[in-house]
C-alpha positions as CSV (number, residue, x, y, z in Angstrom):
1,X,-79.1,59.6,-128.8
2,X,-82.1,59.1,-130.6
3,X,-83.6,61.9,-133.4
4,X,-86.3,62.0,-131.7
5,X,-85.6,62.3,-128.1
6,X,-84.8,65.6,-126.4
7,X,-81.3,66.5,-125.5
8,X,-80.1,67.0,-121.7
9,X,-78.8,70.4,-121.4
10,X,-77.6,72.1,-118.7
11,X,-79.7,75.1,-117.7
12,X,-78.1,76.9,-114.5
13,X,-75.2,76.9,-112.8
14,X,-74.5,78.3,-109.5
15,X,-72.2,78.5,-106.7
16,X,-72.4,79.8,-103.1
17,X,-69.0,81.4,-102.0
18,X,-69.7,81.7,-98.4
19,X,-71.7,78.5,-97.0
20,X,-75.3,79.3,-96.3
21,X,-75.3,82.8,-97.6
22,X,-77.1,84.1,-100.8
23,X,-76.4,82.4,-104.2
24,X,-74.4,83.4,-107.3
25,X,-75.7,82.6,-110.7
26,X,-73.3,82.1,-114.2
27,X,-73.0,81.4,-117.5
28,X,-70.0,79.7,-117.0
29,X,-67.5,78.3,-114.4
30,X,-64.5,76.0,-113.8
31,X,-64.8,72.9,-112.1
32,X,-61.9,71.8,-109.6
33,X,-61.8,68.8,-107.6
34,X,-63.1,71.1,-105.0
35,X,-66.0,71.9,-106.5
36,X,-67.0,75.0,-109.1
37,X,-64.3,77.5,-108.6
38,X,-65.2,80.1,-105.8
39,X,-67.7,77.8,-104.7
40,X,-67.8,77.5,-100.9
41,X,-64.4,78.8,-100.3
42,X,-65.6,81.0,-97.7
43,X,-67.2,80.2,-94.4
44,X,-69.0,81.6,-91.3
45,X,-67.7,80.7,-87.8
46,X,-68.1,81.1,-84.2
47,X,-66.7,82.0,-81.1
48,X,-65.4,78.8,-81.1
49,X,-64.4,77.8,-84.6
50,X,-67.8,76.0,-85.4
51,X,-69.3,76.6,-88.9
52,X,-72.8,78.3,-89.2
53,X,-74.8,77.3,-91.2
54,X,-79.2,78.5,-92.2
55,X,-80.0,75.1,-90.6
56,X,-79.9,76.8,-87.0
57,X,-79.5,80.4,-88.1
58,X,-82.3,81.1,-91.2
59,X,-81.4,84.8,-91.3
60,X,-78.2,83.7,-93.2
61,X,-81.0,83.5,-96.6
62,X,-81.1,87.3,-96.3
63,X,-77.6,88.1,-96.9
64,X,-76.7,88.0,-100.7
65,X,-73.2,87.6,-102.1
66,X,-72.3,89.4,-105.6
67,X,-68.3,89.2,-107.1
68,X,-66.7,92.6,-106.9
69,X,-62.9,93.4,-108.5
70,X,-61.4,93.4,-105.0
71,X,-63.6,90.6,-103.2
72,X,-66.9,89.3,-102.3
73,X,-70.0,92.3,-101.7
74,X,-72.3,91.2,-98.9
75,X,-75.1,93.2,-97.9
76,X,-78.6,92.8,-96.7
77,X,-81.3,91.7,-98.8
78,X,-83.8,93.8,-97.2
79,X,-81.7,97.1,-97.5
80,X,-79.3,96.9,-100.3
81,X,-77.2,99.8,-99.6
82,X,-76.2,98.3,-96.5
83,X,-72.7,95.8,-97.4
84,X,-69.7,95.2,-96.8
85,X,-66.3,94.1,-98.5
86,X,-65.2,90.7,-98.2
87,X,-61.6,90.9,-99.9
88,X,-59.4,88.8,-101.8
89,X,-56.3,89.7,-100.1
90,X,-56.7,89.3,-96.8
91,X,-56.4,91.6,-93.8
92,X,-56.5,90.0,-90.6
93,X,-55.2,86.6,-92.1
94,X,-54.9,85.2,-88.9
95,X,-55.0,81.2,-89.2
96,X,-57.9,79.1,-87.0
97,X,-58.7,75.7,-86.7
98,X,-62.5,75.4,-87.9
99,X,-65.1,72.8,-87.4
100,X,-67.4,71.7,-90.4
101,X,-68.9,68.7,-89.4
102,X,-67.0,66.2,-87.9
103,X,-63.5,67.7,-90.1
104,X,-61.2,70.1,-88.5
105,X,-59.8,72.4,-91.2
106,X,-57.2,75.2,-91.7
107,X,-58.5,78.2,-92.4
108,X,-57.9,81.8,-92.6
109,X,-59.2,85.4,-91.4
110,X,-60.0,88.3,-93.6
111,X,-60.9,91.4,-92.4
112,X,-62.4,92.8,-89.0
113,X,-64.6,94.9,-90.9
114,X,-66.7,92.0,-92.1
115,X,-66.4,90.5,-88.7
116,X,-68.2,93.1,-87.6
117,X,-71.0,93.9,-90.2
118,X,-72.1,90.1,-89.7
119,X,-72.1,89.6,-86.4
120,X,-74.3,92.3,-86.7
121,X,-76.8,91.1,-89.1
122,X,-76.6,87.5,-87.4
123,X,-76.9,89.0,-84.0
124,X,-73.7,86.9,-82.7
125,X,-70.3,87.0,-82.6
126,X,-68.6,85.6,-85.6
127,X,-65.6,85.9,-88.0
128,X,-65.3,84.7,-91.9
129,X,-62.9,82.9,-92.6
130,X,-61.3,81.7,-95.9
131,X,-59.9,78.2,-97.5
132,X,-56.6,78.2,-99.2
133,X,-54.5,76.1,-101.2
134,X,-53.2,75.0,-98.5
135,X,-56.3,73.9,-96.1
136,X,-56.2,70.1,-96.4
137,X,-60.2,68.3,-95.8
138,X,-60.2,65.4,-97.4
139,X,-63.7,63.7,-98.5
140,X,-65.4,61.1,-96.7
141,X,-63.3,57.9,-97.8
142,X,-66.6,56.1,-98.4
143,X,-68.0,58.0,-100.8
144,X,-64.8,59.0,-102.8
145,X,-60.6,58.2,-102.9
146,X,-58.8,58.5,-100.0
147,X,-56.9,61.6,-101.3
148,X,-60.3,63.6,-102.7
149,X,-60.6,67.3,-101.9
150,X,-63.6,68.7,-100.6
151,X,-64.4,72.8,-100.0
152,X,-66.7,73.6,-96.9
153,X,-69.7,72.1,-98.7
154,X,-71.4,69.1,-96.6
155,X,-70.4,66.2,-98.0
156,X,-69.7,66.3,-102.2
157,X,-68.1,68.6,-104.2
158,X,-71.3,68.8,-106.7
159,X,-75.0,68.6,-106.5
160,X,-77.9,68.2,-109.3
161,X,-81.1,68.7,-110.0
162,X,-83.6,68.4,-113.3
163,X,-85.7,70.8,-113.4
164,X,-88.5,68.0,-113.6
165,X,-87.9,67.0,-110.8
166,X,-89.1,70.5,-109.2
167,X,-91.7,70.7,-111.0
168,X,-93.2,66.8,-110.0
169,X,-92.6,68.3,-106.1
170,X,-94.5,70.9,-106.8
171,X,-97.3,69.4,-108.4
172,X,-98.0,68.1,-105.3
173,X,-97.7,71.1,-103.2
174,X,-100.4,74.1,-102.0
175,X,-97.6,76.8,-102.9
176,X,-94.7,76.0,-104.9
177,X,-91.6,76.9,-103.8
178,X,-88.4,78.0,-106.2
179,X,-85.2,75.8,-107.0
180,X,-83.1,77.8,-104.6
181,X,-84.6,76.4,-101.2
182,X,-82.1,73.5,-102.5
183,X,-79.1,75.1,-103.9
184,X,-77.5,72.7,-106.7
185,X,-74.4,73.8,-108.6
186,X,-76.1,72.2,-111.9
187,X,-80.2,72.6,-112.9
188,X,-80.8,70.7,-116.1
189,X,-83.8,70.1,-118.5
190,X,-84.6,67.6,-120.9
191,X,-85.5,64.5,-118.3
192,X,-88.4,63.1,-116.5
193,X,-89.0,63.3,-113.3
194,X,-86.0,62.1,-110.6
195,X,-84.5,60.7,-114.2
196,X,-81.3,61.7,-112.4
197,X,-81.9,58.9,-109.6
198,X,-80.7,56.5,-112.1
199,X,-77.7,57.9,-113.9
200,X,-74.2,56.7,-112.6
201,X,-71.6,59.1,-114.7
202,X,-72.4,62.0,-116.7
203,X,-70.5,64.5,-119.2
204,X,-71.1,68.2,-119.3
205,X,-69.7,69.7,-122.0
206,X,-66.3,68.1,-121.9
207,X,-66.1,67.5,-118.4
208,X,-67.1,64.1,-116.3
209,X,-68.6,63.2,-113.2
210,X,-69.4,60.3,-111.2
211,X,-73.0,60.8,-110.0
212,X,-72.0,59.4,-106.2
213,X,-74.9,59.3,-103.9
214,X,-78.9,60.6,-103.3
215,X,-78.5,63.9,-101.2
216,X,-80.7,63.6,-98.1
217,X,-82.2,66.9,-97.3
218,X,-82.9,69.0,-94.1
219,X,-84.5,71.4,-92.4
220,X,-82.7,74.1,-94.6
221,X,-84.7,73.5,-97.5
222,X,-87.4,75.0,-95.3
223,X,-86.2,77.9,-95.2
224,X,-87.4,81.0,-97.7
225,X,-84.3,82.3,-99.3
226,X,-86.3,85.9,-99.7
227,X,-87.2,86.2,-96.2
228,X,-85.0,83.7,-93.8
229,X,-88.5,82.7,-92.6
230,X,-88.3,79.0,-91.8
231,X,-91.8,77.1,-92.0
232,X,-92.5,73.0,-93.0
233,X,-92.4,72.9,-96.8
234,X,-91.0,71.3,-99.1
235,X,-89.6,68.8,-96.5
236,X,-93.1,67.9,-95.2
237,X,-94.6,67.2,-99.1
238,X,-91.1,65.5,-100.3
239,X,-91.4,63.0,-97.1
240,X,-94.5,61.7,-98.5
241,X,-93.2,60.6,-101.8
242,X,-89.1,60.9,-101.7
243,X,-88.4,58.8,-98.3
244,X,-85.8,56.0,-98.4
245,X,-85.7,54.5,-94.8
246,X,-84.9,57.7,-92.3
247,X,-83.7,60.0,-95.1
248,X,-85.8,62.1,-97.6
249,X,-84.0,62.5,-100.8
250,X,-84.0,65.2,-103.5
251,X,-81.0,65.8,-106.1
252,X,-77.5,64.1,-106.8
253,X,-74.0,64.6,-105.6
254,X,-71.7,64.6,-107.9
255,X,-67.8,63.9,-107.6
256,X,-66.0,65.4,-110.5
257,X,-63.3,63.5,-112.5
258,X,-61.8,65.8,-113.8
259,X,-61.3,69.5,-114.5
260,X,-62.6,71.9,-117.0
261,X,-64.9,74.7,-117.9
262,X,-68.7,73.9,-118.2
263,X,-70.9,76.4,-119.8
264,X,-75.0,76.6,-119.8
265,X,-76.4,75.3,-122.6
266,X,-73.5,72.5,-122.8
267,X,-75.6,68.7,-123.6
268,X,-75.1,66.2,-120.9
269,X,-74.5,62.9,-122.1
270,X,-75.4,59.6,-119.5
271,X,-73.6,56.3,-119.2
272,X,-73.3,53.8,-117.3
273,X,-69.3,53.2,-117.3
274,X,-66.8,55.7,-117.1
């Protein structure tokens, strides 16, 4: 690196243990093949096995998701006091056969109690249900091996995002909107604008990735994460500038190769090789 130049450092790192619900920031995590440890794990079903997701059901922004020594702590963004235990060792632990996209994937019950407090809040019937060990999706075989592991998330273990990058989208829009309408695992600093586009494999800390594919981005980024109010931004303003034929892109996916702890703060080194 030149003297001169400004190092890329990663600035945030986050995971979401239950698809579509509130975020979790850290200092510090462990990336898996998975994903970051923890990181979609957990996952919101229906009647009929199908995953839920803020895409159809935007009130999902309002429930926020902090660790607590015996499990996951939901409760309701607009009324704190109002959660519910989500715990490690499950209780119902009854096994079902759940749909997330186009996989069907082993997955596991954990308490009746939570059942209930969120079919509540989400005004529907619905259970949570857990990935284990032993729940086998595999990852799309065109974007990764044959034998890659993926957790509930959409398609890649991984997603990034420079914090230039914001900031250039929201130089172009009436009211900005913050980082979380498109939850990335890794925010970093130190690039220009959609440098990221560009890179092929990177190094955090001690850790590498293979920087995969663009992640095309839907109606969810639409939704406010404070209020589960959906309206047209950013997707309207990114379409103007980040289309590629039918897809409007924003971020990276990432596919890690290899595990390890990353850290914020830890220098990101690019290359174009392995």
């Amino acid at each position: 690196m030149d003297a001169n130049s400004v190092p890329i450092l990663l600035t945030e790192i986050w995971i979401y243990p239950v698809k579509s619900l509130g975020g979790i920031r850290l200092t510090e995590s462990y990336a898996e093949e998975r994903g970051l440890k923890y990181d979609r794990r957990w996952m919101i079903v229906d009647e009929n096995g199908l995953f839920l997701t803020q895409r159809t059901n935007p009130k999902m922004a309002t429930i926020t998701v902090f660790f607590h020594d015996l499990g996951l702590l939901l409760s309701s963004r607009s009324d704190p006091s109002n959660e519910i235990l989500v715990p490690f060792t499950r209780v119902s632990d009854e096994a079902l056969l759940v749909k997330v996209w186009k996989d069907s994937v082993k997955a596991y019950t954990i308490c009746d109690e939570a059942d209930a407090w969120l079919s509540e809040k989400l005004e529907k019937k619905v259970r949570i249900v857990e990935m284990t060990a032993s729940s086998n999706r595999r990852m799309n075989a065109q974007n990764a091996e044959p034998d890659a592991t993926l957790s509930f998330a959409d398609d890649f273990p991984y997603l990034l995002i420079s914090e230039a990058s914001l900031q250039e989208l929201n130089s172009r829009m009436e009211q900005p909107v913050e980082m979380n309408r498109f939850r990335p695992n890794f925010v970093v600093s130190g690039t220009a604008p959609f440098a990221e586009d560009a890179w092929k494999y990177i190094q955090i800390g001690n850790v590498a990735f293979h920087v995969a594919k663009p992640c095309e981005r839907c109606v969810l980024t639409t939704v406010d994460q404070q209020t589960g109010i959906k309206g047209r931004e950013p997707l309207k303003t990114l379409a103007t500038f980040r289309k590629h034929e039918r897809s409007v892109l924003f971020g990276q996916n990432l596919i890690g190769l290899q595990t390890g702890s990353v850290r914020e703060g830890n220098q990101i080194n690019v290359s174009d090789y392995k």
